[in-house]
Backbone as CSV, one residue per row, in Angstrom:
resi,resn,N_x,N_y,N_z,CA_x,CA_y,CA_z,C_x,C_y,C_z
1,UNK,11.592,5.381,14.206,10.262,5.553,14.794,9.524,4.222,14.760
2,UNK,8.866,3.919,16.012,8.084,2.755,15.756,6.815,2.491,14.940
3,UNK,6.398,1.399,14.540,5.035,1.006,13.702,3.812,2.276,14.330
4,UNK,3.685,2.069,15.452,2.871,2.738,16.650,2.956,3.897,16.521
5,UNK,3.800,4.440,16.636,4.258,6.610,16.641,3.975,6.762,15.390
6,UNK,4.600,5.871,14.107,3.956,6.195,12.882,2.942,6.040,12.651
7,UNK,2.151,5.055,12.952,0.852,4.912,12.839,-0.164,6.653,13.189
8,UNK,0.364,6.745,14.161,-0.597,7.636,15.124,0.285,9.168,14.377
9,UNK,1.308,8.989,14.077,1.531,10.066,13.001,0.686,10.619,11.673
10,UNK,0.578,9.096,11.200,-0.203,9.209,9.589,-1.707,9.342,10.296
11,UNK,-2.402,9.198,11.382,-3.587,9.335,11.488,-3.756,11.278,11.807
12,UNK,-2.909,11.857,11.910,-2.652,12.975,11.685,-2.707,13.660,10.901
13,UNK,-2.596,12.792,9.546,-2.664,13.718,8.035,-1.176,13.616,7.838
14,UNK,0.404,13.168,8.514,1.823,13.744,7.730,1.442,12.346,7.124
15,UNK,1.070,11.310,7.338,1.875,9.961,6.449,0.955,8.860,7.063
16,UNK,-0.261,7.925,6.820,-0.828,6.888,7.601,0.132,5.607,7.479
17,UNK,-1.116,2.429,5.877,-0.654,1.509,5.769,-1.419,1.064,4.882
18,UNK,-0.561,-16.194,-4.472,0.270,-15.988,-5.583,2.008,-15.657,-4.900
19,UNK,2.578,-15.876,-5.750,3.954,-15.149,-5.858,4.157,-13.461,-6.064
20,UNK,4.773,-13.039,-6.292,5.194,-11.370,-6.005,4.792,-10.593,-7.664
21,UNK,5.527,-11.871,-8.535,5.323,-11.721,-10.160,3.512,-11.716,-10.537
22,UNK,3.096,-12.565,-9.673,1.145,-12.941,-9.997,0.656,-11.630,-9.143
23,UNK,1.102,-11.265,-8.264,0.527,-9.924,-7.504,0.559,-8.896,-8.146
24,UNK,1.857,-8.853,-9.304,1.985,-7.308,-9.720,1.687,-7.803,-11.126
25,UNK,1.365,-8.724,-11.458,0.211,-8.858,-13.117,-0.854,-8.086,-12.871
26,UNK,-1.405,-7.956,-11.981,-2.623,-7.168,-12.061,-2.529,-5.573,-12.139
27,UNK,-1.191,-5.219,-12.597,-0.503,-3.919,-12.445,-0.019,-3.400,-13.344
28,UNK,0.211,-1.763,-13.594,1.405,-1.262,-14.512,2.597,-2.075,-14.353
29,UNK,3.162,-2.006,-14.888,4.740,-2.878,-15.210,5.904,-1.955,-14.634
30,UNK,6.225,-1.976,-13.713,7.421,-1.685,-13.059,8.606,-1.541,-13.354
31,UNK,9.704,-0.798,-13.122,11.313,-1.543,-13.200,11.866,-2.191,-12.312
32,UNK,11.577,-1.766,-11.098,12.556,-2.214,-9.756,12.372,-2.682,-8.805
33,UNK,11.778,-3.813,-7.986,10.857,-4.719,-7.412,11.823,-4.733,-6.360
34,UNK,12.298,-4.893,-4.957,13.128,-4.961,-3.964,12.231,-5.589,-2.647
35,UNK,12.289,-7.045,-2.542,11.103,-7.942,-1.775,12.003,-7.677,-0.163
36,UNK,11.229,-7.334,0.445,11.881,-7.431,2.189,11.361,-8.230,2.866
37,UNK,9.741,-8.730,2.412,9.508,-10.304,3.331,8.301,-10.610,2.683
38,UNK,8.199,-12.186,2.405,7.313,-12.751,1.755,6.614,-13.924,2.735
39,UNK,5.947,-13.562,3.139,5.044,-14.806,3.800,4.253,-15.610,3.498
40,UNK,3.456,-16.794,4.346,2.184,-17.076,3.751,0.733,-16.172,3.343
41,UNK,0.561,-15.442,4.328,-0.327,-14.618,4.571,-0.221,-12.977,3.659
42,UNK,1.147,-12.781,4.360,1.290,-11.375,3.548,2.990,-10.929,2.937
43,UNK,3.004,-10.178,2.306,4.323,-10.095,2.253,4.306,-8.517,1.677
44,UNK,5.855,-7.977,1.939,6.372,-6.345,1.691,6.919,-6.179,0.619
45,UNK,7.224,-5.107,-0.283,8.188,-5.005,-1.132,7.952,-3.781,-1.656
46,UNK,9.556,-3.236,-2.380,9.429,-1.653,-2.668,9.286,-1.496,-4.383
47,UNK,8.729,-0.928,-4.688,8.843,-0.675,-6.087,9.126,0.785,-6.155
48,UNK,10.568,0.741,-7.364,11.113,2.213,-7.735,11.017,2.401,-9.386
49,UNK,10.111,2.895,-9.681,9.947,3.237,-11.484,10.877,4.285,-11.716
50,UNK,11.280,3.874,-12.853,12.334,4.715,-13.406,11.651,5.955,-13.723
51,UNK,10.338,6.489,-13.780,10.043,7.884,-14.241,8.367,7.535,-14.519
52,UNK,7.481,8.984,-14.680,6.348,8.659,-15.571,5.217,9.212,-15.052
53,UNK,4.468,9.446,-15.439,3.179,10.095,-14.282,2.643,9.336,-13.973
54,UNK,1.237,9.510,-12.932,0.270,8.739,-12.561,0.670,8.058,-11.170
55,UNK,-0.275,7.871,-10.203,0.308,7.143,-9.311,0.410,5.780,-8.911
56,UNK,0.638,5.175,-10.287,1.221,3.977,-10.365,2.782,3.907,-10.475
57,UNK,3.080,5.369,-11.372,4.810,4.814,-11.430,5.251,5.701,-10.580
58,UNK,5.072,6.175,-9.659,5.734,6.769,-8.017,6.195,5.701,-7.725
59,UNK,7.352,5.730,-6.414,8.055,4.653,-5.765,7.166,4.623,-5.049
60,UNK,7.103,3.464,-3.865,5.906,3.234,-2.973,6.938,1.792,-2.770
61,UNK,6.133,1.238,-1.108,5.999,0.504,-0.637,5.042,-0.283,-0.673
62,UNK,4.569,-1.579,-0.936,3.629,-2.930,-1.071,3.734,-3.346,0.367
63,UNK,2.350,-3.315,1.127,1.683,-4.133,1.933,0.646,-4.867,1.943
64,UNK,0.919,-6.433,1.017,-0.054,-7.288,0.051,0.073,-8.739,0.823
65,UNK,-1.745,-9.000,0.415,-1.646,-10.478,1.028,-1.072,-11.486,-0.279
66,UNK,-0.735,-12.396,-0.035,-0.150,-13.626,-0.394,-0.854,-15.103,-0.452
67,UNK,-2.427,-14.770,0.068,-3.118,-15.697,0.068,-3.856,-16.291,-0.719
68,UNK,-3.973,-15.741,-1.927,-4.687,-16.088,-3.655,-3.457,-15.840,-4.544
69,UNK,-3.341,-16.428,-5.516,-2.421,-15.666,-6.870,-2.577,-15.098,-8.052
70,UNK,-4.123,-14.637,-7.983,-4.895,-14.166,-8.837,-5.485,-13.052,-8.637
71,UNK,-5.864,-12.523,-7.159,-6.316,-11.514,-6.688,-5.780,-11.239,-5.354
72,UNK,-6.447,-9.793,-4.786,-5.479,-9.642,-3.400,-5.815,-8.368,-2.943
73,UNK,-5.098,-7.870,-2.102,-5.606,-6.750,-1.248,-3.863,-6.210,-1.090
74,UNK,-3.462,-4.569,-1.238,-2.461,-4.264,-0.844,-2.940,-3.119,-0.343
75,UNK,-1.776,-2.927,0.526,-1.717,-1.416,1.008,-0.479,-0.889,0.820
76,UNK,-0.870,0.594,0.039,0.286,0.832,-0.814,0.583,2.291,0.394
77,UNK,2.144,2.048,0.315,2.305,3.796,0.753,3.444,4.209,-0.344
78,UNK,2.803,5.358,-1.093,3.233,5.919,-2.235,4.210,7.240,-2.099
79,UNK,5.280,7.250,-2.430,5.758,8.759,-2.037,5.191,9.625,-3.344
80,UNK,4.591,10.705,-2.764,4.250,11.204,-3.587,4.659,13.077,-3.717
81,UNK,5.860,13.409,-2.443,6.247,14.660,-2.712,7.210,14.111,-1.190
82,UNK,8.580,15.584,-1.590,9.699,15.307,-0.348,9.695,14.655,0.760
83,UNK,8.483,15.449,1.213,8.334,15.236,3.212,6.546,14.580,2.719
84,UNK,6.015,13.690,2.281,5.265,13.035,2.039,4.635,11.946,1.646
85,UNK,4.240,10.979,1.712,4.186,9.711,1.455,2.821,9.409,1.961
86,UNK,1.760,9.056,0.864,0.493,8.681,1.160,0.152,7.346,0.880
87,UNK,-0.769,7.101,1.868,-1.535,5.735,2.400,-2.433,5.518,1.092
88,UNK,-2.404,3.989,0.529,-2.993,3.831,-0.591,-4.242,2.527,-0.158
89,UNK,-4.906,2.427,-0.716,-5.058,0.803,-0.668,-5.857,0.251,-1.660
90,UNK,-5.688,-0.922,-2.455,-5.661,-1.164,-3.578,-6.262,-2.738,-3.861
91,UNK,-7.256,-3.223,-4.321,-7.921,-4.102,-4.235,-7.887,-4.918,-6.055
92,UNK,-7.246,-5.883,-5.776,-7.591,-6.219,-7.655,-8.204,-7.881,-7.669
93,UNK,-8.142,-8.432,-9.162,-8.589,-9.645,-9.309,-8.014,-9.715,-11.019
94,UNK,-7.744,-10.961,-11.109,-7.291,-10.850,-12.713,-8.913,-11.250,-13.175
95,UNK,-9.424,-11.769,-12.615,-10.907,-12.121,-13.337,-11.829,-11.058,-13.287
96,UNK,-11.284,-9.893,-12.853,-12.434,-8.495,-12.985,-12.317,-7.959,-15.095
97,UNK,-13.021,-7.077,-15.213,-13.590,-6.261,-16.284,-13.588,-5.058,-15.655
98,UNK,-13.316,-4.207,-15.470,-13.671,-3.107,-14.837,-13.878,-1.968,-15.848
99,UNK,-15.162,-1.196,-15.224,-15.177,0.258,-16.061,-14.376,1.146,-15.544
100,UNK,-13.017,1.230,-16.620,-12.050,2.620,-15.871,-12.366,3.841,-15.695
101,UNK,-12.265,4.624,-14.536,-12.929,5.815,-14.382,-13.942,5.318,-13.148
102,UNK,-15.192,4.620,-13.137,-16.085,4.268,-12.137,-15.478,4.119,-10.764
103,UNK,-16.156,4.116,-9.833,-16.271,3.810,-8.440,-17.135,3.130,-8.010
104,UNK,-16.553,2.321,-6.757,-17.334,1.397,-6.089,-16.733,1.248,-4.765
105,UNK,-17.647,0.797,-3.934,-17.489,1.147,-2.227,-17.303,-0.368,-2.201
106,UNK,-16.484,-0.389,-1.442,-15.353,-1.626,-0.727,-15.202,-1.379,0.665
107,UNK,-15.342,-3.100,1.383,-15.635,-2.944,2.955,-14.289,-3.551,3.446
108,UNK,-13.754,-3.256,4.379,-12.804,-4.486,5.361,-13.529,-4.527,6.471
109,UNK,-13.279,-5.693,6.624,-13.980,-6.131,8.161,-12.958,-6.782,8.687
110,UNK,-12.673,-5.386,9.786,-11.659,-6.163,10.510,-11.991,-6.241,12.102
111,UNK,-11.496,-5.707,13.248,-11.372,-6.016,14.047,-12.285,-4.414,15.010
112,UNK,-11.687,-3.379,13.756,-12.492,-2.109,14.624,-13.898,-2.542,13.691
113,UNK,-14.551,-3.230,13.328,-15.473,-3.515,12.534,-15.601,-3.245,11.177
114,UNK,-16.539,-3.344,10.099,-15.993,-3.057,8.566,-16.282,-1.538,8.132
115,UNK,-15.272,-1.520,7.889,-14.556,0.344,7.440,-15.193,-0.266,6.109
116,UNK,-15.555,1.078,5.438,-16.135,1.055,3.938,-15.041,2.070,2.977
117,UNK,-14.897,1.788,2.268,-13.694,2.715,1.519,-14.765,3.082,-0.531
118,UNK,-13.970,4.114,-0.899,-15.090,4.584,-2.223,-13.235,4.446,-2.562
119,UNK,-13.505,3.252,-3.681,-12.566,2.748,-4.789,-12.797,3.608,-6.351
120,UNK,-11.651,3.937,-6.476,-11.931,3.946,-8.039,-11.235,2.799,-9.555
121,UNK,-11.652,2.386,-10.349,-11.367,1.495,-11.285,-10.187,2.554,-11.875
122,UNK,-8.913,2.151,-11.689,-7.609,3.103,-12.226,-7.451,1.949,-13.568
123,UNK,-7.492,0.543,-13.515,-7.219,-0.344,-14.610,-8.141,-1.398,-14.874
124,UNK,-8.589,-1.845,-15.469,-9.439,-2.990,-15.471,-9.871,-4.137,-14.912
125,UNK,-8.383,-4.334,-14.122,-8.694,-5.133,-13.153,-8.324,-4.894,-11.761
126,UNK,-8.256,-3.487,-11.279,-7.877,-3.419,-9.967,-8.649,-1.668,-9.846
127,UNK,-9.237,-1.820,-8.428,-9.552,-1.022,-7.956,-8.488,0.168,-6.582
128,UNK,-8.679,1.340,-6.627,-7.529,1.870,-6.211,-8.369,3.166,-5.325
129,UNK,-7.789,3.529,-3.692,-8.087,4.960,-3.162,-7.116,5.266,-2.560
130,UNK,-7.221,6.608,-2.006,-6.896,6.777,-1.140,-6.750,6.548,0.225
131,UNK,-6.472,6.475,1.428,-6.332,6.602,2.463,-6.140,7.674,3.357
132,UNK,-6.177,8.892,3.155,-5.437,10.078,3.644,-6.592,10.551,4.767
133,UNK,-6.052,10.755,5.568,-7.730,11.370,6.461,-8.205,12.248,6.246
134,UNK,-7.242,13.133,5.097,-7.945,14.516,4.824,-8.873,13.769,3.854
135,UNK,-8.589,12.863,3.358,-9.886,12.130,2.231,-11.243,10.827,2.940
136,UNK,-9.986,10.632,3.728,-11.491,9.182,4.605,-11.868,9.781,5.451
137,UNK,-11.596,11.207,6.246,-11.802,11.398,7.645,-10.595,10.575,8.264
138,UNK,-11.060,11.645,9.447,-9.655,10.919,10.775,-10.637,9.950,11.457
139,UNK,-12.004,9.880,11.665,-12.533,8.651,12.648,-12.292,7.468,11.991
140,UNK,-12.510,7.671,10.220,-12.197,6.428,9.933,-10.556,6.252,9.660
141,UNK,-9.601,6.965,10.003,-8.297,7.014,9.758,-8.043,6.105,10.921
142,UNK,-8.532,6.710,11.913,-7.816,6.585,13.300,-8.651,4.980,13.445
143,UNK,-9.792,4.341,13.277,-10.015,3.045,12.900,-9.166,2.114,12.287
144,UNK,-9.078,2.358,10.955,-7.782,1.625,10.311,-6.929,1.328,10.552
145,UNK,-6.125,2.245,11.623,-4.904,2.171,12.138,-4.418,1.721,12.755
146,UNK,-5.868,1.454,13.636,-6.138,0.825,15.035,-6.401,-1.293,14.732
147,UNK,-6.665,-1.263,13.723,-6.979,-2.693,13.273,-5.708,-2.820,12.479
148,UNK,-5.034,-1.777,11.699,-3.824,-2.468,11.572,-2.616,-2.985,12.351
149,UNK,-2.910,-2.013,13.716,-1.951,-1.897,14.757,-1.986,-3.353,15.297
150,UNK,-3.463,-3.894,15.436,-3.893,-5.360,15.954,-3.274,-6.395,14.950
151,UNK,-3.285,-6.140,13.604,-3.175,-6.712,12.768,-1.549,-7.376,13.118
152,UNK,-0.865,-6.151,12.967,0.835,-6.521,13.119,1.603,-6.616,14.273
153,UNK,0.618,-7.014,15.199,1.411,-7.225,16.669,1.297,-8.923,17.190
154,UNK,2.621,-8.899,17.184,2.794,-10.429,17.109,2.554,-10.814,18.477
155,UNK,2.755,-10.078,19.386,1.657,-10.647,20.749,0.420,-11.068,20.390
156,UNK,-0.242,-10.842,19.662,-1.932,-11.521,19.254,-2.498,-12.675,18.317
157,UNK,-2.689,-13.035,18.471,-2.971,-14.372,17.836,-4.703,-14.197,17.073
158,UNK,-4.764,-15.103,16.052,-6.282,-14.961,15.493,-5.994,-13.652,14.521
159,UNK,-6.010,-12.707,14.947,-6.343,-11.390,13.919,-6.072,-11.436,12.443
160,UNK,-7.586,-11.691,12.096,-7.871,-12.089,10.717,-8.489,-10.395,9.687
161,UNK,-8.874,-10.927,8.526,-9.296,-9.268,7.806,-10.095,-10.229,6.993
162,UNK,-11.419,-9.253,6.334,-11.841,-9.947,5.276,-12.236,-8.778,4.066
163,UNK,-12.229,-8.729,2.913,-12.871,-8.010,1.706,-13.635,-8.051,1.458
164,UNK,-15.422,-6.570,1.148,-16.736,-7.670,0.747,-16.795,-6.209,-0.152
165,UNK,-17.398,-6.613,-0.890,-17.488,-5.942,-2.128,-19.489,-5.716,-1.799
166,UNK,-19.390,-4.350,-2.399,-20.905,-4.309,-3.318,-21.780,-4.926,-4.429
167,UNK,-20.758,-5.052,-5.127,-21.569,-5.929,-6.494,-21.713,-7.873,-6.216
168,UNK,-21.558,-8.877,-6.917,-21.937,-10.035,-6.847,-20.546,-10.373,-6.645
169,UNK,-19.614,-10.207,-6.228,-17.977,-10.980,-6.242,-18.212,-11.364,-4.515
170,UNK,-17.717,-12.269,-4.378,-18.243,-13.070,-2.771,-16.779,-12.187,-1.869
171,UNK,-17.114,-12.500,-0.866,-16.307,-12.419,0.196,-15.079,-12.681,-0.164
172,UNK,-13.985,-11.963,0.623,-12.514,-12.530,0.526,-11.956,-12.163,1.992
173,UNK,-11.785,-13.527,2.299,-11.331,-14.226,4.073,-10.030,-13.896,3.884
174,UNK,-9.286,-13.143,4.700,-7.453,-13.071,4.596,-7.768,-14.031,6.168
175,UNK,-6.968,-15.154,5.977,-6.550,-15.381,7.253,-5.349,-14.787,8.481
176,UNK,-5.209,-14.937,9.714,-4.808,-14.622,10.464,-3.349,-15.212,10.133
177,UNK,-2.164,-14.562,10.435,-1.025,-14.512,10.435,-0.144,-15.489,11.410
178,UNK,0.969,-16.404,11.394,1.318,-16.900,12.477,2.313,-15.858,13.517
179,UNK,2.492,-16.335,14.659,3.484,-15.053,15.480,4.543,-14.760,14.781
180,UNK,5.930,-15.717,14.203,7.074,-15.425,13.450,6.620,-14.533,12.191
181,UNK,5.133,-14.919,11.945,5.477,-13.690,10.466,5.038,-12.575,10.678
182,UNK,4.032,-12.372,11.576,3.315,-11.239,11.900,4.453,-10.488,12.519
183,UNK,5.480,-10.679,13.228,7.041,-10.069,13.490,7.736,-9.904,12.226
184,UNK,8.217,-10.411,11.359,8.589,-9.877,10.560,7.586,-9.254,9.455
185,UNK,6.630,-9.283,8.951,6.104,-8.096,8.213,6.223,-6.793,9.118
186,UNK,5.660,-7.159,10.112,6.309,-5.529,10.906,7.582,-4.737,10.425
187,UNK,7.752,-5.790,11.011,9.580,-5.366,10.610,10.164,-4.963,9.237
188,UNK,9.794,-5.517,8.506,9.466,-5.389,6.925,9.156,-4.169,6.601
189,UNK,7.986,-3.732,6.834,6.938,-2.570,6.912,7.934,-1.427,7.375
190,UNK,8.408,-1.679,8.513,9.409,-0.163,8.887,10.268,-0.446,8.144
191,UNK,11.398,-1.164,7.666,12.091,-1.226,7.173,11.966,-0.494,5.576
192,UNK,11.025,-0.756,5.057,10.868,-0.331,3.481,10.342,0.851,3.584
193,UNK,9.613,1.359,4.777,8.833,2.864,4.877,10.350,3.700,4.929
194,UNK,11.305,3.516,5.770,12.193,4.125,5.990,12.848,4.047,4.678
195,UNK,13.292,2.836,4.259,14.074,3.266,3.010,13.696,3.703,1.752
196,UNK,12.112,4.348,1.927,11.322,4.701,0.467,11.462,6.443,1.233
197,UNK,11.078,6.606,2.668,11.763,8.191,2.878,12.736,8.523,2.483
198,UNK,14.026,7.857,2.572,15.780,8.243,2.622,15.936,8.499,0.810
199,UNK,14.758,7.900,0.298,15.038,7.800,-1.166,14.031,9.440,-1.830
200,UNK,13.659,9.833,-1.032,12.982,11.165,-1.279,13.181,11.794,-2.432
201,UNK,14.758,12.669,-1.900,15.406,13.468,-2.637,16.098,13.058,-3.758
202,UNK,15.602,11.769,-4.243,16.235,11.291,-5.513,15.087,11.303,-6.284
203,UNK,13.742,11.566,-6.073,12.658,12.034,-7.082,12.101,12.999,-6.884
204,UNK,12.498,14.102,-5.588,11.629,15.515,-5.587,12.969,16.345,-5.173
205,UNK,13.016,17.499,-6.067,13.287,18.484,-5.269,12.609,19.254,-4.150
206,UNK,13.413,20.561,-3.196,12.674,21.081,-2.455,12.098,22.189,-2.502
207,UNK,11.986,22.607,-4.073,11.422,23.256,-4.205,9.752,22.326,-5.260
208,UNK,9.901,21.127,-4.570,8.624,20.392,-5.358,8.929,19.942,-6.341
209,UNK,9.862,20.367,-7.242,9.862,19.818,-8.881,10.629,18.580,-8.958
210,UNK,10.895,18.356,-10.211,11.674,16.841,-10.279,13.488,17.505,-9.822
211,UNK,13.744,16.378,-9.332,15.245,16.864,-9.569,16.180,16.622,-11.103
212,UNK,17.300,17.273,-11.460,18.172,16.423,-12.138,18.519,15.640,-12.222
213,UNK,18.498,14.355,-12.161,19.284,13.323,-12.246,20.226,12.585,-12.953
214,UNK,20.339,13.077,-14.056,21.439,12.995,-14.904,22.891,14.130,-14.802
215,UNK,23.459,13.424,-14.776,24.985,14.063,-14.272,25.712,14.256,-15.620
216,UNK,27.078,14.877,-15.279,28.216,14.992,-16.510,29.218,15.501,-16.173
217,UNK,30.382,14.738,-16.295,31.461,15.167,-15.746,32.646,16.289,-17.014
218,UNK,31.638,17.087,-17.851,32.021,18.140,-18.453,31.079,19.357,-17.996
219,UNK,31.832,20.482,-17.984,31.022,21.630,-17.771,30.097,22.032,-19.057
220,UNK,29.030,23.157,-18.737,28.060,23.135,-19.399,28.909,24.177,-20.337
221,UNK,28.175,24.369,-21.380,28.987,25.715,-22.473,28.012,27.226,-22.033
């Protein structure tokens, strides 16, 4: 399926969008990091935790800029049940304090103009929401989607994003992408969405629960 059909899928409600090591300091600690493209601007990668609650150690896909190594902007798509996989997006800084638990409204200004998003403080230094339209609405779903769609089409040139916060932390300018990379993060992007679906049934059963995953090549008594 293309960027486009999925896109306009997840605006539906089934599914919506430093170095790699300095990006995920600002994070729970992972096991399994699998990079599919690293750019100047932005780069992809899958993370698979070996187990754990919370929706930090779900597998998910990373759609993170690359333009600071201290702070940053991702967009996470998290699997979070069989036939499901939700739109995250996730804002940190190693120089934050944060009160865990609190919320705070976070803007992008992009191209459909600045979408406002209600963050919550999951760790001290990174702020975390949803994306789901059953949670932002579909006008602002179908916005997002629409500036990401601009975002990753390497026919366009310029298409920049910026971060502005409520409290006293200044602006954060993502610059615009060149054509060769803005083609491959695309590409990237389907690539890791697809292989974080195919990986489904290795953390949900279909009846919802966890699966077995431990094997034995003796019968049970």
């Amino acid at each position: 399926m293309s960027w486009a059909k999925r896109s306009k899928a997840m605006a539906k409600g089934a599914t919506l969008a430093g170095a790699l090591l300095l990006t995920m300091s600002a994070l729970p600690a992972t096991s399994g990091q699998t990079q599919y493209f690293m750019g100047d601007v932005w780069g992809v990668w899958q993370v698979l935790p070996d187990g754990g609650e919370g929706p930090e150690e779900k597998p998910r896909c990373m759609f993170g800029t690359r333009t600071w190594t201290h702070k940053g902007l991702n967009f996470m798509y998290v699997l979070t049940g069989l036939n499901y996989i939700e739109p995250q997006l996730q804002v940190y800084s190693e120089n934050w304090e944060l009160p865990v638990g609190e919320k705070t409204n976070v803007d992008l200004v992009t191209v459909a103009g600045p979408l406002n998003f209600e963050l919550k403080a999951e760790g001290t230094n990174y702020l975390t929401g949803s994306l789901d339209p059953a949670v932002i609405g579909n006008d602002k779903a179908f916005a997002l989607l629409g500036a990401l769609s601009y975002l990753l089409d390497s026919r366009r040139s310029g298409i920049s994003m910026s971060v502005k916060f409520a409290g006293n932390e200044s602006e954060w300018p993502i610059p615009p992408m060149k054509q060769l990379e803005t083609y491959r993060v695309k590409g990237a992007i389907d690539k890791c969405y697809a292989d974080l679906k195919a990986k489904a049934a290795d953390y949900f059963a279909k009846d919802g629960g966890q699966p077995n995953r431990k094997t034995s090549p003796f019968a049970q008594p």
